[in-house]
Each structure stands twice: as C-alpha cells, then as structure tokens.
C-alpha positions as a Markdown table, in Angstrom:
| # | Residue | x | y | z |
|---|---|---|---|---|
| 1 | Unk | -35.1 | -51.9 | -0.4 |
| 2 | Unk | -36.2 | -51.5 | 3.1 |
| 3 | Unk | -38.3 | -54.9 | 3.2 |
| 4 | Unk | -35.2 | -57.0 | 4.1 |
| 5 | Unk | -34.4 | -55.0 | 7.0 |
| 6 | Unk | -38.2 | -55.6 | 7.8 |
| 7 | Unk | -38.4 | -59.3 | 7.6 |
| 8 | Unk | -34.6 | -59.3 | 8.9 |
| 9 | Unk | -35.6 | -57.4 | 12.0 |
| 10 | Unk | -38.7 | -59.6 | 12.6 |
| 11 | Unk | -37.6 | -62.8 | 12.2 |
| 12 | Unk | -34.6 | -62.1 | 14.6 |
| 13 | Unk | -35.7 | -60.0 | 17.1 |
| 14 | Unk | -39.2 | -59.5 | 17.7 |
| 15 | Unk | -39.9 | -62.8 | 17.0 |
| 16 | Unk | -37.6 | -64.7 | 19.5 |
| 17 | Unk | -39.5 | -61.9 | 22.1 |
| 18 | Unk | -42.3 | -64.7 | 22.5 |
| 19 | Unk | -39.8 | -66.8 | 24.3 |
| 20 | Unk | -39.5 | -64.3 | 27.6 |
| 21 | Unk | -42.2 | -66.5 | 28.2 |
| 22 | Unk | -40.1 | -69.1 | 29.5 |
| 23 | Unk | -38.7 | -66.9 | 32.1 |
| 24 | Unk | -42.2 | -67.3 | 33.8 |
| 25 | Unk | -42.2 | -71.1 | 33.7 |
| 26 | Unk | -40.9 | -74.1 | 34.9 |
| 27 | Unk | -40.2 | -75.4 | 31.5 |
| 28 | Unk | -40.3 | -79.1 | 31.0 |
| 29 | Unk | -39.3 | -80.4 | 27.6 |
| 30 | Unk | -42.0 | -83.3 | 27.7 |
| 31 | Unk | -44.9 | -80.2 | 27.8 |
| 32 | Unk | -43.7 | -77.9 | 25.8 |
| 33 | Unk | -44.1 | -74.2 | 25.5 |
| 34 | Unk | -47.7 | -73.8 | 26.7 |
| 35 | Unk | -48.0 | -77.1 | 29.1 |
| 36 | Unk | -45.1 | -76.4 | 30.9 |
| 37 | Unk | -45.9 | -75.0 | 34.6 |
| 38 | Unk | -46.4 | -71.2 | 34.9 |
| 39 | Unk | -45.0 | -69.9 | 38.3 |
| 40 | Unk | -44.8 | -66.2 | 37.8 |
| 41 | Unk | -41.6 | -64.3 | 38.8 |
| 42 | Unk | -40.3 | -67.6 | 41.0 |
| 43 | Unk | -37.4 | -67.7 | 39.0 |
| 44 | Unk | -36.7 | -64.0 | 39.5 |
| 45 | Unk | -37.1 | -64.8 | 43.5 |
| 46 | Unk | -34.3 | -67.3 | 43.6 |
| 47 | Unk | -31.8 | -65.3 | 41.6 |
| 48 | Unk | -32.3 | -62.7 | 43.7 |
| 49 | Unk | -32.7 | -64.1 | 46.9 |
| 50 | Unk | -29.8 | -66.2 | 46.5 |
| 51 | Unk | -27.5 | -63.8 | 45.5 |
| 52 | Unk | -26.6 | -64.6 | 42.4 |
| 53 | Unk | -28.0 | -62.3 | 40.7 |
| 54 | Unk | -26.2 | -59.5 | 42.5 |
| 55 | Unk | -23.1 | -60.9 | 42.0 |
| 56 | Unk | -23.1 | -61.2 | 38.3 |
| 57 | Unk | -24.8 | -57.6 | 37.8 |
| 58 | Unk | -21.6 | -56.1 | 39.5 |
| 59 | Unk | -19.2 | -58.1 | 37.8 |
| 60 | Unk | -20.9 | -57.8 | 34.0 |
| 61 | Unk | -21.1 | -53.7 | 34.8 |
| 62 | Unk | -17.2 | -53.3 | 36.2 |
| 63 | Unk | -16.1 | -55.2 | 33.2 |
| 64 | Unk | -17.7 | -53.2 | 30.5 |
| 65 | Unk | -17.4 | -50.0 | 32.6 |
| 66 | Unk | -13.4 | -51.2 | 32.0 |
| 67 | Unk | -13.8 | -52.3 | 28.6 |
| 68 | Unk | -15.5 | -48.8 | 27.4 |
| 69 | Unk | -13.2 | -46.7 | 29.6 |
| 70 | Unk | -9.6 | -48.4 | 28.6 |
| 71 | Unk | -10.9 | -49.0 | 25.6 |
| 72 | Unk | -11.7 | -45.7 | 24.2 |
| 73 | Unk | -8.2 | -44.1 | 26.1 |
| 74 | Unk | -6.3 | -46.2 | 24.2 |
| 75 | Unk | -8.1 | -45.6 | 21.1 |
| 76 | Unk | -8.1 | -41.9 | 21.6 |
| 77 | Unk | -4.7 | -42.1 | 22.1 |
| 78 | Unk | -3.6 | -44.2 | 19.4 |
| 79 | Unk | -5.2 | -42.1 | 16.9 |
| 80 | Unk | -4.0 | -39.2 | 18.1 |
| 81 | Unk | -0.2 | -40.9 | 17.7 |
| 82 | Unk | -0.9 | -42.0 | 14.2 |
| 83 | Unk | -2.5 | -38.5 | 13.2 |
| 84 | Unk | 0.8 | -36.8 | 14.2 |
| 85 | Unk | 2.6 | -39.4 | 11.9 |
| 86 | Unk | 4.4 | -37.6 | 8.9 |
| 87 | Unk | 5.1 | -40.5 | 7.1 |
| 88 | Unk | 1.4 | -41.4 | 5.5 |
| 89 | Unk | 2.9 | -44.8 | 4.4 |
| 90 | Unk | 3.9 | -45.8 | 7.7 |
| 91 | Unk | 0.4 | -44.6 | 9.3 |
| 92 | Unk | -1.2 | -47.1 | 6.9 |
| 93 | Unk | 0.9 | -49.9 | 7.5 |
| 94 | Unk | 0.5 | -49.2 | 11.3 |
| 95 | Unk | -3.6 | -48.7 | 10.9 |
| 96 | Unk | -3.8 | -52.2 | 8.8 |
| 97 | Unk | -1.2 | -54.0 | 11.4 |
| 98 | Unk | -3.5 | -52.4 | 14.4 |
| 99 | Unk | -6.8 | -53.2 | 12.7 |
| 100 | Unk | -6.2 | -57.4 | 12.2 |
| 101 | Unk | -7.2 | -58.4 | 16.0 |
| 102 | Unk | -10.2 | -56.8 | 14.8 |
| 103 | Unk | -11.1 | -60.0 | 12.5 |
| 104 | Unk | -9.4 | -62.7 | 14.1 |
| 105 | Unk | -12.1 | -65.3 | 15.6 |
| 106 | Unk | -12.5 | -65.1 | 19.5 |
| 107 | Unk | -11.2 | -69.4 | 19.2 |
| 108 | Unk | -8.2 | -68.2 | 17.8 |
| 109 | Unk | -7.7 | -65.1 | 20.4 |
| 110 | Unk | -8.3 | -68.1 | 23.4 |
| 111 | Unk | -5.5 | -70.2 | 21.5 |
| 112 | Unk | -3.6 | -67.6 | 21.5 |
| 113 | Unk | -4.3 | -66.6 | 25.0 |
| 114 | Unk | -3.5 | -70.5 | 26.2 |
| 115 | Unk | -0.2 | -70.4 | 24.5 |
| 116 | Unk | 0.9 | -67.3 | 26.3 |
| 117 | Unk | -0.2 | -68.1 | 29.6 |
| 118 | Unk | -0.1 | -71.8 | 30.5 |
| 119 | Unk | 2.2 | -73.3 | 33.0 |
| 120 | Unk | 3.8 | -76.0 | 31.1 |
| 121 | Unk | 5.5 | -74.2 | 28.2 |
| 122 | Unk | 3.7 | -70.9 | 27.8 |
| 123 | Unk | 5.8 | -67.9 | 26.8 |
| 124 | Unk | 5.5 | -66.2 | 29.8 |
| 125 | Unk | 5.8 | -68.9 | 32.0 |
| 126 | Unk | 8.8 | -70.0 | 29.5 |
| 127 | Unk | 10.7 | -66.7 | 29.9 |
| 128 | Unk | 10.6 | -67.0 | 33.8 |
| 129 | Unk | 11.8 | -69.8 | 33.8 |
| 130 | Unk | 15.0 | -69.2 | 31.5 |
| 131 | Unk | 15.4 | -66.3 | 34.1 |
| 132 | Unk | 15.4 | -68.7 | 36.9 |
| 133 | Unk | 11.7 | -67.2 | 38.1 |
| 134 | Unk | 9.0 | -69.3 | 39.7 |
| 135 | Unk | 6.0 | -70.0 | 36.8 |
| 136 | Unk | 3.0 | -68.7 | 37.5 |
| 137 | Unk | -0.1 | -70.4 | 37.4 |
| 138 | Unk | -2.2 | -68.0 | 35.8 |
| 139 | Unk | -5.7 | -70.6 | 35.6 |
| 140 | Unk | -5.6 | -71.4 | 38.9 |
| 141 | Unk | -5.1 | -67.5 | 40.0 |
| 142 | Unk | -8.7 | -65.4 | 39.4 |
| 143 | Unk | -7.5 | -62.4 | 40.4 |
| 144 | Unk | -5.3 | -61.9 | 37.6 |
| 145 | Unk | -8.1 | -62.5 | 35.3 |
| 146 | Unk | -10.0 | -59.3 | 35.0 |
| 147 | Unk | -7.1 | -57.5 | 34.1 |
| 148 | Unk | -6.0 | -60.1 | 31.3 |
| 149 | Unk | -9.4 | -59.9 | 30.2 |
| 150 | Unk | -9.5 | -56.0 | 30.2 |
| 151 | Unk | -6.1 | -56.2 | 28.2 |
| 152 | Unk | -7.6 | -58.9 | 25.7 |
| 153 | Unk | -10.6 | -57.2 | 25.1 |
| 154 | Unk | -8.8 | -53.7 | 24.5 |
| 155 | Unk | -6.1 | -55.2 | 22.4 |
| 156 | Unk | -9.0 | -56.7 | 20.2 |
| 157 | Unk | -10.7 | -53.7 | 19.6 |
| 158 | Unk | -8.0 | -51.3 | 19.0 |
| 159 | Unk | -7.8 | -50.8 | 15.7 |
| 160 | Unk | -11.6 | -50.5 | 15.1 |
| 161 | Unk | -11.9 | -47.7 | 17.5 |
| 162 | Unk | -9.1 | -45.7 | 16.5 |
| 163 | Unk | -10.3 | -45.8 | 12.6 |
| 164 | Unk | -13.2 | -44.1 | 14.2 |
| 165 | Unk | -11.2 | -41.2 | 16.0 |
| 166 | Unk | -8.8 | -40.9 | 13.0 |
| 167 | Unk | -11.4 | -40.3 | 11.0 |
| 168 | Unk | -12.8 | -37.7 | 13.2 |
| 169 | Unk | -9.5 | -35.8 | 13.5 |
| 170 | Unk | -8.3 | -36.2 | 9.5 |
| 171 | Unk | -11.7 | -34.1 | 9.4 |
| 172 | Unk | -10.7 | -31.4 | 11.5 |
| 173 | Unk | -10.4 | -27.9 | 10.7 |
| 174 | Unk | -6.3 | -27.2 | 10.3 |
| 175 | Unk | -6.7 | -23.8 | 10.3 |
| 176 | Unk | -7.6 | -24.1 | 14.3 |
| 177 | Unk | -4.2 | -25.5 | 14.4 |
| 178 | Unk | -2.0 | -23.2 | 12.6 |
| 179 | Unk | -4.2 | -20.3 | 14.9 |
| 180 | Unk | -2.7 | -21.7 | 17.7 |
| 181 | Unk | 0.6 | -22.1 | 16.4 |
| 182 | Unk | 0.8 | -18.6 | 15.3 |
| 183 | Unk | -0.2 | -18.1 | 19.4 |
| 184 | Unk | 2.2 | -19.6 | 20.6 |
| 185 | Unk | 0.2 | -23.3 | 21.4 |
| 186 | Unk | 2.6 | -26.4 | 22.0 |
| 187 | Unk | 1.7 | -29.8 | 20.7 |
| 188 | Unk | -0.1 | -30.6 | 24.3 |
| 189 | Unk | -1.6 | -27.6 | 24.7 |
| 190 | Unk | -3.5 | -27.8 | 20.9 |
| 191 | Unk | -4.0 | -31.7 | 22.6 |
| 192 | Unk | -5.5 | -30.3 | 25.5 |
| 193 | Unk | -7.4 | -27.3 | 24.3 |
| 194 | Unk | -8.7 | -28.0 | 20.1 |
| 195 | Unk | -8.2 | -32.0 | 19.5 |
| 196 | Unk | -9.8 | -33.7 | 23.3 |
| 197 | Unk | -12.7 | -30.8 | 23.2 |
| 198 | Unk | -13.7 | -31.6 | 19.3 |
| 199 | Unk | -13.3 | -35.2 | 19.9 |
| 200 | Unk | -15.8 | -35.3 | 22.7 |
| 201 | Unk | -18.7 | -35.7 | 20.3 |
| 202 | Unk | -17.5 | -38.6 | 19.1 |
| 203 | Unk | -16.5 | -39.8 | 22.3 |
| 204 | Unk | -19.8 | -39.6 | 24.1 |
| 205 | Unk | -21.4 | -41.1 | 20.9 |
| 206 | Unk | -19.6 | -43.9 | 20.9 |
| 207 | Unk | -19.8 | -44.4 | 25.1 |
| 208 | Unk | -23.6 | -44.2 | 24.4 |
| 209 | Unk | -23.3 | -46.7 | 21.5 |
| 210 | Unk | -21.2 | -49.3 | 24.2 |
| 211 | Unk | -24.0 | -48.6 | 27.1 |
| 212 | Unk | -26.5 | -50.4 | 24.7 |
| 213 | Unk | -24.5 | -53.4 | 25.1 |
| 214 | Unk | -23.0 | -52.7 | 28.5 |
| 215 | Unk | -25.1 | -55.8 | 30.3 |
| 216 | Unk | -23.6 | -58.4 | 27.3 |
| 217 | Unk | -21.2 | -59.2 | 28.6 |
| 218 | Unk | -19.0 | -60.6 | 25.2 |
| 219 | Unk | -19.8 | -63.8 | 25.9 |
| 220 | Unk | -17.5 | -65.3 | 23.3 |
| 221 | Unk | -14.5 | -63.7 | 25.1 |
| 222 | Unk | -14.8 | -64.9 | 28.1 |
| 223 | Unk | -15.7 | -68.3 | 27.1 |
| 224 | Unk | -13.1 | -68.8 | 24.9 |
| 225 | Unk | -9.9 | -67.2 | 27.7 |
| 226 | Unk | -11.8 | -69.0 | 30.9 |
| 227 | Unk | -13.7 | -71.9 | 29.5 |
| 228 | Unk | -15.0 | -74.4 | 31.6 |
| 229 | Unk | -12.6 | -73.6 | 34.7 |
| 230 | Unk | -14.6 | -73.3 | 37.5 |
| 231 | Unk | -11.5 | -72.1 | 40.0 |
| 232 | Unk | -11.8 | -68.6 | 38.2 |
| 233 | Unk | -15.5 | -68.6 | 38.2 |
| 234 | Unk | -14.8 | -66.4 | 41.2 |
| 235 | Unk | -13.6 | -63.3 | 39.2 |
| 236 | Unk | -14.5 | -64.0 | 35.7 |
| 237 | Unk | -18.4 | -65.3 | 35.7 |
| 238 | Unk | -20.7 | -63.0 | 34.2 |
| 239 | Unk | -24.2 | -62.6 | 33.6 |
| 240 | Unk | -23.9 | -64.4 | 29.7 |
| 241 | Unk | -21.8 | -67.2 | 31.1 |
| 242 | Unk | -24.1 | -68.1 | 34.0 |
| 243 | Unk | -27.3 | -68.0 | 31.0 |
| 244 | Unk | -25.1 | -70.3 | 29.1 |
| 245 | Unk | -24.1 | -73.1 | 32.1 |
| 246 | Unk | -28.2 | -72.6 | 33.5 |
| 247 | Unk | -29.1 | -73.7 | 29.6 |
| 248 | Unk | -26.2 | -76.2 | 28.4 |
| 249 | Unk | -25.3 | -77.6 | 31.6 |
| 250 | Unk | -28.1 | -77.9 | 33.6 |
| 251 | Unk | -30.8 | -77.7 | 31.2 |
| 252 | Unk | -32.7 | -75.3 | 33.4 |
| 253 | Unk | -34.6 | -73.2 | 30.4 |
| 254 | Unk | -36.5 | -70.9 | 33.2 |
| 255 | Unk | -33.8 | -69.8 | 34.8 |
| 256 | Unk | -31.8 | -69.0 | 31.6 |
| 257 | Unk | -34.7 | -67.2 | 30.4 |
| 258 | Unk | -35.1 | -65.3 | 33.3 |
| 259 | Unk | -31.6 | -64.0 | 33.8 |
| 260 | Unk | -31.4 | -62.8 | 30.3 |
| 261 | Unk | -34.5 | -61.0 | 30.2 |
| 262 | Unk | -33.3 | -59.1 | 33.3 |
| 263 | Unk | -30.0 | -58.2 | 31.7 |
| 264 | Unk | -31.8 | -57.0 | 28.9 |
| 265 | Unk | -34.4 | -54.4 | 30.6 |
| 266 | Unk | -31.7 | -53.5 | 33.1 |
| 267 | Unk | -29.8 | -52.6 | 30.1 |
| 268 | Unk | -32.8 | -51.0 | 28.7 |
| 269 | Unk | -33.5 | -48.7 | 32.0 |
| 270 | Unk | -29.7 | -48.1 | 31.8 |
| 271 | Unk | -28.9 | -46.4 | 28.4 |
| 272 | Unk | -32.8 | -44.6 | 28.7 |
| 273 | Unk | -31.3 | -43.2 | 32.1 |
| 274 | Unk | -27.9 | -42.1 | 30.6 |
| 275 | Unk | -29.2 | -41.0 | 27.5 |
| 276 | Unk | -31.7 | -38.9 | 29.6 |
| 277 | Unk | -28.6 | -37.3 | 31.9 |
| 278 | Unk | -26.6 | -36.5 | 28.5 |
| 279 | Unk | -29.5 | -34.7 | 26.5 |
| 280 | Unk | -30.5 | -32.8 | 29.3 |
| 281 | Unk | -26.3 | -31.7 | 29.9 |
| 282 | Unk | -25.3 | -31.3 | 26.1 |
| 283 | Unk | -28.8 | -32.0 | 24.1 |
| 284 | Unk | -26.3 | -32.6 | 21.0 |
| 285 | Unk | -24.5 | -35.5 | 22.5 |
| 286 | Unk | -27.7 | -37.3 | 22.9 |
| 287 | Unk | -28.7 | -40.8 | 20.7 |
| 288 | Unk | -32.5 | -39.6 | 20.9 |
C-alpha cells in the first residue's frame, strides 16, 4: 500500500530536484542540460543586485502574511457563528453554500472577478453609474489590488477553513460550557475565555501548515484576477508570476530556475525558523 506514495513522491518531487541545475546555467535549448554554459550563482547576482529580487520577496510575504491572517479570522469567526446556530438544518445549508468557492476553478473565479469589476458594464461600475457616480477603473488602479486579492483569496477559502474549526468546536467538551453558565459566563466571555484558548491548537497548526507554502504565492490566483496587465504589475507581481513571465515570455530558463529555487529554501529556512520559535514556546504546537 505504501509503494504508490513511494513512486508518487519520487517521480514528482525528488525527481524534478535534478533540474535546480538550471538555476546555475545559462541554459540554451540548442545544448541541452549538460552543454549549456555553467556560470555559478550569476543568475542569483542579477536578481539581487537589481532589485528584483527584493521586491517580489516583500510582496509574496505581505500577501500570504494577509491571506493566513484574514483568512483564519474570518474562518474562526464564521465557525464560531455557525456553531451557535440552533437550527442544524440551516447550519448545513449555510456550511454547503459557504463550502462551493472552495471547488470552483481559479478561470471561473477571474470570470467572475472581470464581470464585477470592469469599466464598461461591470456590476460595480454599473451600480455607480445608475447612482450618477463616476466608474472606476479598477485595472488601471494597482493599489486597489491587494485588497481585492486579499478579499478573493479569503472568500475562496472560507468554507474549507471553517469545516476545520467547526469540527474542532462540535468536539468540545459542553460540560466547560454549562460550568461557566452555572458561573455566571456570558456568551463573549465563554468566547473569550473556553472557545479562542481551545481553538489555539488548531489555529497555530494550521498557521504552521500555510508557512509551508507562504513563498507560493497561488500563482493561479493572481494570474487568473491580473493577467497579463502590466499597469498593476506594480502592486500585484509576485515571486510565481515573475518565474512564469522569465520562462513563458522570455524564455530565460536560468533565471526562472534560479528564482524558484530561492523561494523554495527561503521557505524552507522560514517554516524551520518558526517551527523552532513555536516548539521551544508551546512544544505541543510544534509540526516536528
């Protein structure tokens, strides 16, 4: 049973480890994998001598430190809505309703996205005009882009995170509830003081899970909401959608290479580092 994880594991990722090679070349099609021109960390040098390199760590970090943050507040607080429900009928409907972004395809969310924010006839746009409001160009506008991304991104995985807290809170002890009932607790005091403290576990666990992935940037997210528009490249280009214009647009297999095997030990380092600071606060919380 365990020998298709092996050969799954294998073929897809330790395999495809042989090409970090290319980050240490100037890869020409014509050569090939060994011919090709090694030139050490050169392609490191430029990225970070030019900058760019800086740039898109920042921007890739602020939007998943966003993402995790919003993200698990509204989950957190959407299950803890849903588990104070009476009506078991309605919490289902609401779970299955929340839950659907979850499987819609990130072309469909970018269609969607398109068709609420263009200029021409977009619903937004639309609704200000009826009003007599100016439109408002929202692709030619990259500041207003992280937070539509934020939003999107949240909105998406909603439902997902909040089956996980759910299910963490249907599993609570109710006794620790009618205790502090019998004291004298209010709703937001058993909030405050039972449900955040016994929900930290869970929390931290799935913070830790999302620092794995904090330097992928979802990739098919912003592709899909920003495209090809280089006006909002400003706010919105990230360390995935640089690796993908370096490799589709300008061919430059090096320099793809390169910035993807630095997002992926500075993720390494990252969740190593924050793992570290976690066991050595709360030993429990820790992944490993």
């Amino acid at each position: 049973m365990m020998i298709p994880a092996f050969v799954f594991f294998i073929v897809f990722s330790y395999i495809p480890m042989a090409g970090a090679y290319f980050a240490f070349t100037k890869y020409e099609f014509r050569l090939g994998y060994f011919r090709s021109p090694f030139i050490g960390l050169g392609n490191f040098a430029y990225l970070f001598k030019s900058g760019i390199l800086s740039q898109l760590t920042i921007k890739t970090l602020l939007y998943n430190l966003a993402f995790i943050l919003f993200g698990n507040v509204a989950q957190i607080l959407c299950a803890l809505f849903l588990n104070d429900l009476g009506s078991k009928r309605f919490v289902r409907v609401s779970q299955t309703i929340i839950f659907l972004p979850y499987f819609i395809s990130m072309v469909l969310v970018g269609v969607f996205a398109y068709n609420l924010l263009n200029i021409d006839n977009g619903f937004i746009n639309s609704v200000l005009s009826h009003f007599g409001m100016k439109k408002f160009n929202f692709y030619m506008t990259p500041g207003a882009w992280p937070f539509i991304i934020v939003a999107f991104h949240v909105w998406k995985g909603l439902g997902y995170g909040t089956v996980i807290y759910l299910s963490t809170l249907t599993g609570l002890d109710p006794e620790l509830y009618e205790a502090a009932r019998i004291d004298g607790a209010n709703k937001w005091q058993q909030i405050a003081y039972i449900t955040i403290p016994l929900l930290k576990p869970t929390a931290v666990l799935l913070m830790l899970f999302s620092l794995g992935s904090i330097m992928k940037g979802n990739f098919e997210l912003f592709y899909q909401l920003v495209g090809k528009n280089g006006a909002l490249y400003e706010a919105t280009d990230i360390i995935d959608t640089y690796v993908y214009r370096a490799l589709m647009v300008n061919y430059d297999i090096g320099m793809s290479s390169a910035a993807g095997l630095y997002q992926s030990v500075f993720g390494f380092l990252l969740v190593v580092t924050v793992n570290g600071l976690v066991k050595k606060y709360e030993a429990s919380y820790a992944l490993f």
